[in-house]
N, C-alpha and C positions, 0 to 999 in steps of 0.2 A: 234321220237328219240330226245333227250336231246341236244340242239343247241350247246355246246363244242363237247359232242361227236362225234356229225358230224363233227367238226371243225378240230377233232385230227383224224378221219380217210380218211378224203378230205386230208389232209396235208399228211401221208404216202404215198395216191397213186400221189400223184402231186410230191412228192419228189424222187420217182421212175421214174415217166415218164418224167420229167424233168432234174433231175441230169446231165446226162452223156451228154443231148443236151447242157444246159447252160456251162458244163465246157469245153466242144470245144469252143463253142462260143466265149465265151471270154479267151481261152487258160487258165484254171484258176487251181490253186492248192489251199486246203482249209485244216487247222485244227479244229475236230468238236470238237464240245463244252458238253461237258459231267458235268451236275451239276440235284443233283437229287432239287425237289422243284421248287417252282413259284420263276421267274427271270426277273430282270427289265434290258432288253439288249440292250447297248447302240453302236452306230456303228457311225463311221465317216459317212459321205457322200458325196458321188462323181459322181456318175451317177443316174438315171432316173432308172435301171437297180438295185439299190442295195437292195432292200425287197429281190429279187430274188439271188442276191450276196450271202446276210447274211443267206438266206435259207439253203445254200451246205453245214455250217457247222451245221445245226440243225437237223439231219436226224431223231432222236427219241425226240425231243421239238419242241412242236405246239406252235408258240408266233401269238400274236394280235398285228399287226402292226399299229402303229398310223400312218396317211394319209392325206392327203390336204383333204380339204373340196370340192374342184374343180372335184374327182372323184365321188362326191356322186350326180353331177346333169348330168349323164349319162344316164339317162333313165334304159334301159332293163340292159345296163353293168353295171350300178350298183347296180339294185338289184340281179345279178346272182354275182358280188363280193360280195356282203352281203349276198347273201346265202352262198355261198363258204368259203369266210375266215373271214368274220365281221367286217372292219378295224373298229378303231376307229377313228373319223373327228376330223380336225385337221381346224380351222381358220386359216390360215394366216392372218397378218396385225391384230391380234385382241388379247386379254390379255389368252385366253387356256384357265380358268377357268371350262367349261366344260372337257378340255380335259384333263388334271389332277383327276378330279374328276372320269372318264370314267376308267383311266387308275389304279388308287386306288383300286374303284372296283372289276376290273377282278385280282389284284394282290391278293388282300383280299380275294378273293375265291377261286384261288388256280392257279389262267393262269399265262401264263408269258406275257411278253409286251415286242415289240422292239419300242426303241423310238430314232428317229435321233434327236436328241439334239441340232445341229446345228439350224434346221427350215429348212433350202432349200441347197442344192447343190452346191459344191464349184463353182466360177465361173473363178480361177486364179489358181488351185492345191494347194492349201493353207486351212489347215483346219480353219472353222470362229470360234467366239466366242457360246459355248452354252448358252443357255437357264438359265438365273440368279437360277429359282425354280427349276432347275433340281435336284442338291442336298438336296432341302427340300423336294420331293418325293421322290427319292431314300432311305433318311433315314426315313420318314414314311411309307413308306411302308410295310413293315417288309419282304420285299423278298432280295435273292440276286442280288448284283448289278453284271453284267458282262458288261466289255467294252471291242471293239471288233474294229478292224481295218483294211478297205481294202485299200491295196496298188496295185498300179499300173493300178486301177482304171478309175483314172480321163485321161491319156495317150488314154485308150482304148476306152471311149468313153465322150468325154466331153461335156458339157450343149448345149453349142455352138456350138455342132458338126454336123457331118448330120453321121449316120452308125458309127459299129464298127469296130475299129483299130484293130488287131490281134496283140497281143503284150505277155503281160505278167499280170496276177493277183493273186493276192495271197491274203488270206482274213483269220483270225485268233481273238481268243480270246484273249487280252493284260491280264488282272487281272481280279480277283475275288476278290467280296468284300464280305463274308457270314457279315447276319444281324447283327449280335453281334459285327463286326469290327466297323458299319455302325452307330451304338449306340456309339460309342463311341469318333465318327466324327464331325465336324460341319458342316454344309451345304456347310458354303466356303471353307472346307476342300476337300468336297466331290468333290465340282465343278473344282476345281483345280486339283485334283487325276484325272478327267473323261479328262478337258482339255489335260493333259498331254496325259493318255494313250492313247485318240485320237490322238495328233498332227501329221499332214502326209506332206510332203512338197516335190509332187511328183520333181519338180526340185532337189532338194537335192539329192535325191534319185538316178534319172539318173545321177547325176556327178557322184554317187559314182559308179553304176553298171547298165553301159547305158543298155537299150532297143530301139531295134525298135517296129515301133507299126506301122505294115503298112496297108494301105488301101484307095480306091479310095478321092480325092477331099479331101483332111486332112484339108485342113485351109476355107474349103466352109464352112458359116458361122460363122467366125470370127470379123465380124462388127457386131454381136449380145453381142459380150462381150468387145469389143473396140471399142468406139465411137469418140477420138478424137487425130486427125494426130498430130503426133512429130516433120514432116515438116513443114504442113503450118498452124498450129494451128488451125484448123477448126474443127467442130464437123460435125457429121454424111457425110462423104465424104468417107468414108471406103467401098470396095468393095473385096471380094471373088471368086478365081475360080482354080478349081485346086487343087494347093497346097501354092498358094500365096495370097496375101494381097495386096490390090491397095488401092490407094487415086487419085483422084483427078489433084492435084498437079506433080504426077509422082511418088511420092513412090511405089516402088515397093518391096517386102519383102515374102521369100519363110520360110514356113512352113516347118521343117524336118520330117523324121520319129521318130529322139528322140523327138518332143517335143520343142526346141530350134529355134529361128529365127538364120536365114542365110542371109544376115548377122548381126553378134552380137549384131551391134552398129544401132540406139541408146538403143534397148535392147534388152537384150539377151531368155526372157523368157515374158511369160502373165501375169504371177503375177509384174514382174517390172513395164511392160507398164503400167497396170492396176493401181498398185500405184501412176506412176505418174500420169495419168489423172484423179483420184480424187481430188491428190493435187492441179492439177491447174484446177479444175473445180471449185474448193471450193477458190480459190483466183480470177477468174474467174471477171471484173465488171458486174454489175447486177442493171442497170440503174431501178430507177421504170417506169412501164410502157410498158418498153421495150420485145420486143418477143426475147428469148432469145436460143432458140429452137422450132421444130416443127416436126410432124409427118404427113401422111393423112392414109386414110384407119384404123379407128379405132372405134371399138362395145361398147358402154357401158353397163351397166347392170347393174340392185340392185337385189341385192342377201339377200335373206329373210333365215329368221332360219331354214324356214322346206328343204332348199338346192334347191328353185326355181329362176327362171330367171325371170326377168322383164323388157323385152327392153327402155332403154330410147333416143336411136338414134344412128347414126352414125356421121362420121367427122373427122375432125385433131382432133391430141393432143398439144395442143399450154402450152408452160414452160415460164410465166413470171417471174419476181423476187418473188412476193409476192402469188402468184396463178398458180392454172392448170386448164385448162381446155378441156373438150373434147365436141366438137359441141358445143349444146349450153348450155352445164353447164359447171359451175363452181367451182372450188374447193378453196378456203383459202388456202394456207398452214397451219398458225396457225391451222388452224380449224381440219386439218389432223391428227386423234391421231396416225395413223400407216401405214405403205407401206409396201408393200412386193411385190415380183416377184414368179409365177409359171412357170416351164420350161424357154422358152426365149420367150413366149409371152403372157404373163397374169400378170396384173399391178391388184393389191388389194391395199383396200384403206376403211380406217376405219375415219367416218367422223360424227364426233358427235351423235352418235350410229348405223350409217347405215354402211350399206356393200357394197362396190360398186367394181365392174371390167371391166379393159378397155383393151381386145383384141386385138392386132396389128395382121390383118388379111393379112400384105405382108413383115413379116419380121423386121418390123422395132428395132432397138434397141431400147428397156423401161430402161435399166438400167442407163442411164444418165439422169433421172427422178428422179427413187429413192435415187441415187447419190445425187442430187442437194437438194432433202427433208431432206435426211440425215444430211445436213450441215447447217438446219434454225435455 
């Protein structure tokens, strides 16, 4: 049998046997999306969960989901998802080049393609910036563009969270862009139209039309996506249980079911906190020489193109000013062309042509890593 064919009738019976399970699940209402022809489908991103989101509204559209590259060194699970649905690999930390090309392709012959445009998953309910060349495939491609938007999303189950909240999800198509609009576009035109019809700011949202989103341990892992106290300015002192937030110090801080810290002050939401502790991570002194951070319990690995592992040891993650290091290698910053995070414990790291990943095997927070690269 012709490998789409399979593709399009695995996707029928998995959209039957699934449906009516995912939309308890996550309590979810959905508008499908009805567009005849190959479709280049662009969706926010918010949870770990949303291939499967954006699925509810495609019930007669088989799309080719672009994928981290990290599902394809699974062994048996990922040749049984390459049998199944064929994702296309996605690098993080690396320029996509392949994956544009992958993604051209299957348009050009006649599939469609969901591509989160973001890269990775919001980590604060705030949609990020996408992908500069998303508009220059969108308008080469000669398919239509659909952008598609889940809400209430990131409340129900967020990066940093452990289990889903029962709350409220709602997931729909914003605009249609048929090719002849798409021609008549510029790229930064495009990218700006997809910005837009993406943007989500689940805080906004709840002042206007709160939700609860309940369910056990709400704020248990929260020191994955906030690493540094408002009280006593330390980093990695954040601790989890319940539905509250610890430090150290004595902060203590509950998690609601909107979403919202209790109390307000000094901030009312994650995306605030989160702001502020990039700002003063990045004003931050940064002695040379000096260990400015650390981690223990961490995997390294070089990751080769045919999607294999290559142990090169365990150890801390130690964050100088000028270098990272994990065990006994060392990373440049300079030398770093690119960072990325997978879920909340997969640190990638693109270093003068190689591919490397450092696994925090007990939790640790990586994102005050890539935070600190970001700012060289």
């Amino acid at each position: 049998m012709d490998s789409y064919l399979r593709h399009r009738k695995i996707w029928r019976i998995l959209y039957v046997l699934l449906h009516r399970w995912i939309c308890r699940k996550f309590h979810m209402t959905h508008v499908d999306l009805n567009v005849d022809g190959p479709v280049l489908l662009i969706p926010n991103h918010v949870t770990a969960w949303d291939p499967l989101l954006v699925a509810m509204s495609l019930p007669h559209k088989q799309v080719y989901y672009v994928a981290s590259e990290h599902i394809f060194r699974l062994g048996f699970v990922s040749k049984l998802l390459n049998w199944l649905v064929a994702p296309i690999p996605r690098r993080k930390a690396s320029t996509g080049t392949d994956t544009v090309k992958a993604c051209l392709r299957h348009l050009r012959e006649g599939h469609s393609v969901c591509l989160f445009a973001e890269g990775e998953q919001s980590w604060d309910g705030l949609t990020q910036p996408i992908f500069p060349a998303t508009g220059k495939l969108a308008r080469s491609s000669g398919a239509t563009l659909v952008t598609y938007r889940l809400e209430g999303g990131y409340l129900s189950l967020p990066r940093w969270g452990k289990g889903v909240r029962r709350g409220k999800v709602h997931g729909h198509p914003v605009n249609i862009y048929p090719p002849e609009q798409l021609r008549q576009m510029t790229p930064g035109d495009i990218n700006a139209a997809i910005q837009r019809d993406l943007s989500e700011n689940a805080w906004d949202r709840q002042r206007k039309a709160p939700v609860a989103y309940r369910g056990k341990h709400r704020a248990e892992g929260l020191e994955k996506a906030l690493y540094l106290c408002p009280r006593c300015r330390r980093i990695g002192t954040l601790s989890s249980a319940g539905d509250r937030l610890f430090c150290a110090c004595g902060l203590s801080i509950s998690y609601a079911e909107t979403g919202f810290f209790e109390p307000s002050e000094p901030f009312e939401t994650i995306a605030a906190w989160d702001r502020w502790q990039r700002e003063a991570l990045a004003k931050m002194p940064k002695p040379e020489g000096e260990l400015l951070f650390s981690d223990e319990g961490m995997t390294l690995t070089k990751i080769s193109a045919a999607h294999t592992e290559n142990a090169l040891g365990t150890g801390s993650l130690r964050q100088f000013a000028d270098r990272l290091s994990c065990g006994n290698h060392e990373f440049m910053l300079h030398d770093i062309g690119s960072m990325a995070m997978v879920q909340a414990n997969l640190l990638l790291l693109s270093v003068q042509g190689e591919y490397y990943q450092i696994r925090a095997e007990h939790g640790a927070n990586l994102r005050k890593y890539l935070d600190l690269w970001k700012e060289k």
